[in-house]
Steps between C-alpha positions, in 0.01 A plus 500: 500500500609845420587720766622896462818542744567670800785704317247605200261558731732748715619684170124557388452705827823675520409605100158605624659696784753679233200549277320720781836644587664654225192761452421572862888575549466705186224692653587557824895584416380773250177640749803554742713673240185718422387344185121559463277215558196541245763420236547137624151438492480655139791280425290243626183593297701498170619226537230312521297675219739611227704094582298257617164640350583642166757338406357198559216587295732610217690179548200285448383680210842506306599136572281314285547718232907503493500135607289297358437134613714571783808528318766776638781641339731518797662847329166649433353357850751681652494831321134540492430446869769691622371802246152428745671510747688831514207688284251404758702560788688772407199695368326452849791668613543746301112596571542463858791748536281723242168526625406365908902495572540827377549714827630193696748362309726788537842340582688220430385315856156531371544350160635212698257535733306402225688211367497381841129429452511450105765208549425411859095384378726317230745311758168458696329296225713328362712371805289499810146420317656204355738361770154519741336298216753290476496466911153422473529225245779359717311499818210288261798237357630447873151404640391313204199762405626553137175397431294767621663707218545222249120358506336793376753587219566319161663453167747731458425733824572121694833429347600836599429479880669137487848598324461831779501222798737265306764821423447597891605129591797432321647878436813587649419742848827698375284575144238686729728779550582575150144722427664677845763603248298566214262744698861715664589551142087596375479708809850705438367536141177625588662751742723636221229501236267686774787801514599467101150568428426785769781682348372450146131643635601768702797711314386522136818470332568129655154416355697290285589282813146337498531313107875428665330312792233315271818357336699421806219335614484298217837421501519355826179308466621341176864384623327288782280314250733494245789362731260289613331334218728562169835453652395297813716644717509350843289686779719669680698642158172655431437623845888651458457662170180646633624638800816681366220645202299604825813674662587683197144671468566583871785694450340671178218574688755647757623710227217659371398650814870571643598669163295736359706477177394158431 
């Protein structure tokens, strides 16, 4: 009988702890350093419209049209989503810092302020959503009440759920702390875009910043799948690559606000 371990089961909480972490430190680090707090929750807002709503909508609706029968381009898969990606996100942005932002994102604390809550809903999501699901469907493996998931499902919604408990089961605990990696790297990223693009709404001649952070976006998106999936790279290469792409929007993002030249 299958069984999820201890260790796995230990790394699921400690990811859903991080996943709670990294945007309440984010919040209350940059309240104390003065940062207003309605851009968080803005952040927060925009995130959740402009990524997980629209995007997803646009996502849906372009699929079957550039990939029909199922069949992805990896180049094109890549390209395409992280294009979404940064015009949805960045646009939210942009619109944020133009219109209900535009008295309170007045320095570059607020902008990431605002990233804080942009990224932190992100990290939130993605990391301790899902490591509490995947808690819960370890608790149900370990007491032998798979079933009261399982019985009501079928076809392909079924195999799903059983290759979720079967992955949980035999996975290595140490592979649970890889999306811990993946979200530093998203949530530095986020951060910089947050600042790149409150530069590019609030002096007009850096207006040019915001097609620049569409692109960066892209960029960074696009690596991770294409490392992934066209060059199958191993994990942690990816996670590598994407970090040191992360660091070096930080410090451009660093720039454009430290140097007016820029």
């Amino acid at each position: 009988m299958l069984t999820v371990s201890t260790p796995t089961i230990i790394i699921l909480v400690i990811d859903v702890i991080i996943g709670l972490a990294i945007p309440a430190c984010l919040y209350l680090c940059l309240r104390k350093k003065g940062a207003k707090v309605k851009n968080f929750w803005i952040g927060v807002l925009v995130m959740l419209l402009f990524a997980f709503v629209l995007e997803g909508i646009a996502n849906a609706l372009i699929s079957p049209v550039l990939f029909p029968g199922g069949l992805i381009n990896i180049w094109k898969y890549a390209i395409i989503g992280g294009l979404l990606a940064g015009v949805f996100e960045e646009t939210g942005r942009f619109l944020a810092f133009k219109t209900v932002l535009k008295r309170s994102a007045t320095t570059p604390k607020d902008a990431l302020m605002y990233g804080a809550g942009h990224g932190g809903f992100e990290v939130f999501v993605i990391l301790a959503l899902t490591m509490m699901g995947n808690l819960f469907l370890s608790v149900l493996v370990n007491h032998g009440a798979t079933d009261l998931i399982t019985r009501s499902l079928e076809g392909e919604a079924l195999n799903n759920v059983q290759e979720a408990f079967y992955m949980l089961c035999t996975t290595k605990p140490t592979q649970y702390l890889l999306p811990v990696a993946e979200r530093i790297s998203a949530i530095i990223t986020q951060l910089a875009l947050s600042v790149i693009v409150w530069k590019a709404a609030t002096s007009s001649k850096h207006v040019w910043l915001y097609p620049v952070a569409i692109v960066l976006h892209l960029i960074i998106n696009a690596a991770a799948i294409i490392c992934t999936s066209q060059f199958h790279l191993p994990v942690l290469a990816v996670e590598a690559i994407v970090f040191v792409i992360a660091i070096v929007y930080a410090v451009f993002a660093w720039i454009v606000y430290k140097r007016e030249a820029v």
